[in-house]
C-alpha positions as CSV (number, residue, x, y, z in Angstrom):
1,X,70.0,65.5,122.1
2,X,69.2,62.8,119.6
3,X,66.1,60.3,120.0
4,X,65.1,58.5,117.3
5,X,62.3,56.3,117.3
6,X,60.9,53.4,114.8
7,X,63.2,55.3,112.1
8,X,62.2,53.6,108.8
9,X,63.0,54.5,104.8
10,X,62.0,53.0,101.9
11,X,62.7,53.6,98.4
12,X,59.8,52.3,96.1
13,X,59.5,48.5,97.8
14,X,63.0,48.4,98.8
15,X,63.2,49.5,103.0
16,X,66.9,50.2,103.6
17,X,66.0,51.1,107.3
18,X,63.4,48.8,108.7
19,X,62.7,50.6,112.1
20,X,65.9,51.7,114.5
21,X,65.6,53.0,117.8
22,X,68.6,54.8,119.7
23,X,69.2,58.0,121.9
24,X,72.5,59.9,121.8
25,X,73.3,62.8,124.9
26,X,75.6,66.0,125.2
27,X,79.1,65.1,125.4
28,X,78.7,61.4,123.6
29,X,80.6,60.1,120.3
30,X,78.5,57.7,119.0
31,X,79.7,55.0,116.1
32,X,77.4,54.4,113.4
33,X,79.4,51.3,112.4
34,X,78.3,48.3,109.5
35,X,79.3,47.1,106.0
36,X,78.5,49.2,102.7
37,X,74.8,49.2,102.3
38,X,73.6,48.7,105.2
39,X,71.7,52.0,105.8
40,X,74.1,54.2,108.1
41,X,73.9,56.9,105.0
42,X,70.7,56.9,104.9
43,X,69.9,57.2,108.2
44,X,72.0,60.1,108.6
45,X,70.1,61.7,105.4
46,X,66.9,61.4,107.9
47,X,68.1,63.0,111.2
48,X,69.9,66.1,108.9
49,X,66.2,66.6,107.0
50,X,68.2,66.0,103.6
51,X,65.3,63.7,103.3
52,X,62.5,62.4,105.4
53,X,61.4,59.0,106.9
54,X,58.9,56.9,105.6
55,X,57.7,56.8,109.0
56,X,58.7,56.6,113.0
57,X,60.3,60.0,114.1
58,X,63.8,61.7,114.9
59,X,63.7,64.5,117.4
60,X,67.3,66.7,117.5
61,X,68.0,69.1,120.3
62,X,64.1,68.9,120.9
63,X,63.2,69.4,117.1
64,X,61.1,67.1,115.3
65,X,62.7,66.7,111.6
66,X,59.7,66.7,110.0
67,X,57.9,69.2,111.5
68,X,61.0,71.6,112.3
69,X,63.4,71.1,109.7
70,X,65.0,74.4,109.3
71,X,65.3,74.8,113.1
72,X,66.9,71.4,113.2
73,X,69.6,72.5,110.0
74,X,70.6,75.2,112.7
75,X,71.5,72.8,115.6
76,X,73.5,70.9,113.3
77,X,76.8,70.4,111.6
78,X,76.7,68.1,108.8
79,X,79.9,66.7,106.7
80,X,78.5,64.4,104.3
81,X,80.4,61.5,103.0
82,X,82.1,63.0,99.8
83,X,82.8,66.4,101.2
84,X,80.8,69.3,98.8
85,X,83.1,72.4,98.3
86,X,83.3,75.1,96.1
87,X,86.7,74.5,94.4
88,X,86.9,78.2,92.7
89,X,86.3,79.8,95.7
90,X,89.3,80.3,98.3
91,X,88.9,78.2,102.1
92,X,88.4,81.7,103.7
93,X,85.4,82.7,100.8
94,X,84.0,79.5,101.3
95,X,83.8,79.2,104.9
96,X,82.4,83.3,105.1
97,X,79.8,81.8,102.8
98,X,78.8,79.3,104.8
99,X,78.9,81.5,108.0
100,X,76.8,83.9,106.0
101,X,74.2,81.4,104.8
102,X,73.9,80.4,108.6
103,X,72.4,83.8,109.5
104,X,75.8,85.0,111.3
105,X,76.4,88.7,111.7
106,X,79.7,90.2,110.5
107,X,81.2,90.2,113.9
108,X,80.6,86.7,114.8
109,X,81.3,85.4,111.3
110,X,85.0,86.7,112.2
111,X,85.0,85.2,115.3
112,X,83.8,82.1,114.5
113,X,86.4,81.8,111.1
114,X,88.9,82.5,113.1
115,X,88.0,80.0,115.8
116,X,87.3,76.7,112.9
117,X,91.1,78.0,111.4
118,X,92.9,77.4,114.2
119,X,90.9,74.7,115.6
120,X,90.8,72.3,112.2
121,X,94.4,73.6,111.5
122,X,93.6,75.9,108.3
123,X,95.7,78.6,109.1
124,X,98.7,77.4,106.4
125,X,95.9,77.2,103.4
126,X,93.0,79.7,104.7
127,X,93.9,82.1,101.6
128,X,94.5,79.4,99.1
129,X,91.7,77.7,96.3
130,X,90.2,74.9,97.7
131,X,90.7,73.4,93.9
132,X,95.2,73.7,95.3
133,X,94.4,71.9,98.8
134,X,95.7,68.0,99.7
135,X,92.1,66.0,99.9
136,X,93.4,66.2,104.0
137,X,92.8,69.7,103.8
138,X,89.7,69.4,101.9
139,X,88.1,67.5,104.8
140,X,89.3,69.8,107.0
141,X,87.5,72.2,105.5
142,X,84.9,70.1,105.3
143,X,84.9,69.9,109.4
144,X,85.2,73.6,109.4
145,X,82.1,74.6,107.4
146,X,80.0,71.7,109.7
147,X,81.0,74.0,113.0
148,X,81.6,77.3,111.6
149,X,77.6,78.2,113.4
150,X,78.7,76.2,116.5
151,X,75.8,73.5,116.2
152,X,75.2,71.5,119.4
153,X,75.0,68.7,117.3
154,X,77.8,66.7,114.9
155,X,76.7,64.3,112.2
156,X,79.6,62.9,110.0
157,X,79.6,60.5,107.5
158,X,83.0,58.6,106.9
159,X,84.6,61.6,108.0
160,X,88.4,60.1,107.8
161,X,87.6,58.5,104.4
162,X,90.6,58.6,102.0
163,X,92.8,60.2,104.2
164,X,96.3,59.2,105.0
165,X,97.2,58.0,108.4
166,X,98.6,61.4,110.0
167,X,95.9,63.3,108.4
168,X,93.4,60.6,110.0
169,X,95.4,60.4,113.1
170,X,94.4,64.6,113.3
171,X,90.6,64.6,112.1
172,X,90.4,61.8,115.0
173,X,92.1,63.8,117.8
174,X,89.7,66.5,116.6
175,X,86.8,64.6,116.9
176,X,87.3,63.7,120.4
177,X,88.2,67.4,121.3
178,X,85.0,68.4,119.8
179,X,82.8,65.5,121.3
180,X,83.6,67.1,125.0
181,X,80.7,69.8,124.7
182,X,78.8,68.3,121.7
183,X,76.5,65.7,120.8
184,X,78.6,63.6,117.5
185,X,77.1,60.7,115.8
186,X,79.6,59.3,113.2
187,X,79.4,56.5,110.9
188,X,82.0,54.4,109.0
189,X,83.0,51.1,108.0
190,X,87.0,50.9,109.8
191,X,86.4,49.4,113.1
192,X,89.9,51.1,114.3
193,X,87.8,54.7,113.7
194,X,85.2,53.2,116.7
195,X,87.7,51.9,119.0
196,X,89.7,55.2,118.9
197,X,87.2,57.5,119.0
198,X,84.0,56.7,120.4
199,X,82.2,55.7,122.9
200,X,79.2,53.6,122.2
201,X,78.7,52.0,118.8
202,X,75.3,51.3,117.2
203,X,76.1,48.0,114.7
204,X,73.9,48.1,111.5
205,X,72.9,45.4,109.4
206,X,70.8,45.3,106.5
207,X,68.6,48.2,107.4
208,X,68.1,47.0,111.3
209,X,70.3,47.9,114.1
210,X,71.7,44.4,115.6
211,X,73.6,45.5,118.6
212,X,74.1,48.9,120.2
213,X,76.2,49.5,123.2
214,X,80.0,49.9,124.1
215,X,82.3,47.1,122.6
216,X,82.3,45.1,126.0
217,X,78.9,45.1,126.6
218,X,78.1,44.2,123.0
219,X,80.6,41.2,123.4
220,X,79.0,39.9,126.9
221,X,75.5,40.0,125.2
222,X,76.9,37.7,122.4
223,X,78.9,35.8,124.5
224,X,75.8,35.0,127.3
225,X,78.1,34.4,130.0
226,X,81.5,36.5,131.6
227,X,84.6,34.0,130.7
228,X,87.5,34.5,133.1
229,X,91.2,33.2,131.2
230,X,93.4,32.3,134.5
231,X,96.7,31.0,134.4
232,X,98.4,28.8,137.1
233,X,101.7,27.4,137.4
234,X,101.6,23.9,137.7
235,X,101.7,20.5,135.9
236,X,98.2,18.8,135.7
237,X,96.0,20.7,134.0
238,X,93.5,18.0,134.6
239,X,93.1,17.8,138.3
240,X,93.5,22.3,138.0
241,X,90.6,22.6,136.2
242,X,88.9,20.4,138.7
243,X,90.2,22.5,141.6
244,X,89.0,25.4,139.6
245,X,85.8,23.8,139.1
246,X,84.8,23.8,142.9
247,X,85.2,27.6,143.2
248,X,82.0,29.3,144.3
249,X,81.9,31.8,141.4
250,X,82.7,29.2,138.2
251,X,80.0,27.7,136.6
252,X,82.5,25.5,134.4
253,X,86.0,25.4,133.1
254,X,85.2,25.2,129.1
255,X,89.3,24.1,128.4
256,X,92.7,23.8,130.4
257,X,96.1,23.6,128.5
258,X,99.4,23.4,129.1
259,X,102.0,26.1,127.8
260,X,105.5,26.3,128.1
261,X,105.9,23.4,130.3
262,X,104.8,24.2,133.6
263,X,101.8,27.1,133.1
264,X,98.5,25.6,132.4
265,X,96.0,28.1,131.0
266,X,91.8,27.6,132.0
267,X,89.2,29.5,130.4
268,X,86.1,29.5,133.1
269,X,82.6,30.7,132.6
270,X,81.3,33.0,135.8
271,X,78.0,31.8,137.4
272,X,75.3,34.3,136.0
273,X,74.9,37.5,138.5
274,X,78.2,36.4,140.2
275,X,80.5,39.6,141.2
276,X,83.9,39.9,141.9
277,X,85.2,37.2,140.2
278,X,88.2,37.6,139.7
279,X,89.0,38.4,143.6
280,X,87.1,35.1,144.3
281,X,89.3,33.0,141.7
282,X,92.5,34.5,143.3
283,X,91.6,34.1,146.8
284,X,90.9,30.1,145.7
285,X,93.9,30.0,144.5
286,X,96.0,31.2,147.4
287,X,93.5,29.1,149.9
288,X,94.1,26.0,147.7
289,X,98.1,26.5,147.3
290,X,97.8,27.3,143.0
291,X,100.3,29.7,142.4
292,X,98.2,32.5,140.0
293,X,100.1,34.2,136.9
294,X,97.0,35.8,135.8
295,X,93.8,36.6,135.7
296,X,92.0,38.3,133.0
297,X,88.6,38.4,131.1
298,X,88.2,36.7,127.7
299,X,87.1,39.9,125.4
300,X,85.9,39.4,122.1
301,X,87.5,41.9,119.8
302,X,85.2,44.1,117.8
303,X,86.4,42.7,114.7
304,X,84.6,39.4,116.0
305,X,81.7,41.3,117.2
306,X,81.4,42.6,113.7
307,X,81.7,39.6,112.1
308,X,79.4,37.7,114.0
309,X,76.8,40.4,113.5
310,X,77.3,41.1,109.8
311,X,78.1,37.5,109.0
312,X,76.7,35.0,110.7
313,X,73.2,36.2,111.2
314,X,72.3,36.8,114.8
315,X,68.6,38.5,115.2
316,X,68.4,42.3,115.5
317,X,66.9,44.0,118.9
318,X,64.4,45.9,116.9
């Protein structure tokens, strides 16, 4: 639904995208996620046709921008970062504008207005000026005019942004409802906005795209190796992380500590292409007489992920 290829823009001799490459399919959510400036608004300019790339290409629902960007407008629902309404006109006025400015015929401009009301939760204000509405209901309304023509394709910037936590805690849930039969690329800055609602997250940096993938996978790529966390009961963590050690699957124990007395807790790195580890671990345990607490892999959270991206400087995949 969304391939974009060598996707760069430059403004006079600053490039604030320098050449990203991603696919998005029906039914995926995918996180547009990096620090302020670092070209997720800009890129979502591109793929709407609000403006065009300097070069490389972005093809929506088969549509070139460039070359089809009118047809591309029409497969698309667009809520841009600081949500533009009409304030003097009423939600219902507004949204029949909008319905009517997408080509809609009477009839399904009243089906579809009465769809968005009850599916962004409008029915309480759908008579009131938008200038009287909470900012929640705002972006609401905001979410409402980006599906009022039932695009295939979502595209919201910072669509939670300045909300309180019920009213984020709703546009979320709605999201995910919505990302079931469409194609959604969001981006934001709040890491806890890509953990709850989607499912892959392209990482941006400076213009490049530095990681792209879910969180796990991102956090495996950065770590190099799967890291296993077991913990045994039992007293000599030295001559356990030996044991351990021997196991077919572990390729070393990196540090063994003791906690609370008599648990001692390893952290192991797999052998590369090994499977099942955690099976093999247990079954080496009960073989060997260990007694196993648990077993459970070491996962970076993507706050670290972020930070090690943004931060410390690792190359980009471009």
């Amino acid at each position: 639904m969304i391939e974009v290829k060598n996707l760069k823009k430059k403004y006079g001799s600053f490039e604030a995208v320098k050449g990203v490459d991603f696919e998005i399919g029906k039914g995926e959510i995918v996180g547009l996620l990096g620090p302020n400036g670092a070209g997720k608004t800009t890129i979502m300019k591109m793929l709407t046709g609000y403006m065009f790339p300097t070069s490389g290409t972005a093809v929506l629902n088969d549509l070139d921008v460039v070359e089809h960007p009118l047809e591309v407008k029409t497969a698309i629902g667009y809520l841009p970062e600081n949500t533009p309404l009409y304030n003097d006109l009423s939600v219902y006025d507004y949204l029949s504008f909008i319905a009517e400015a997408h080509g809609l015929d009477k009839k399904k401009k009243e089906e579809r207005l009465a769809a968005v009301t009850k599916e962004c939760g409008l029915e309480k204000v759908l008579f009131r000026p938008i200038s009287e509405i909470s900012k929640g209901y705002k972006q609401r309304v905001g979410l409402a005019q980006a599906l009022i023509h039932d695009p295939a394709i979502l595209i919201l910037d910072e669509p939670t942004s300045g909300l309180d936590p019920n009213q984020i805690i709703e546009i979320r849930d709605l999201i995910k409802r919505l990302g079931r039969e469409k194609t959604v690329i969001l981006s934001t800055h709040i890491l806890q906005e890509v953990e709850a609602i989607c499912g892959r997250v392209l990482i941006l940096n400076e213009g490049f795209i530095v990681a792209k993938g879910t969180a796990a996978e991102i956090a495996k790529e950065l770590r190099g190796q799967d890291v296993l966390i077991v913990t045994l009961k039992g007293a000599d963590p030295n001559a356990l992380s030996a044991d351990l050690g021997a196991c077919a699957v572990i390729d070393r124990v990196m540090s063994a500590e003791t906690q609370g007395g008599d648990r001692v807790i390893l952290r192991a790195s797999v052998k590369p292409g090994a499977t099942g580890a955690d099976e093999a671990v247990f079954d080496w345990a009960v073989g060997t007489g260990n007694k196993v607490l648990s077993i459970a892999p070491q996962r970076l959270s993507l706050e670290e992920i972020f930070t090690k991206l943004t931060r410390e400087g690792t190359s980009n995949d471009q």
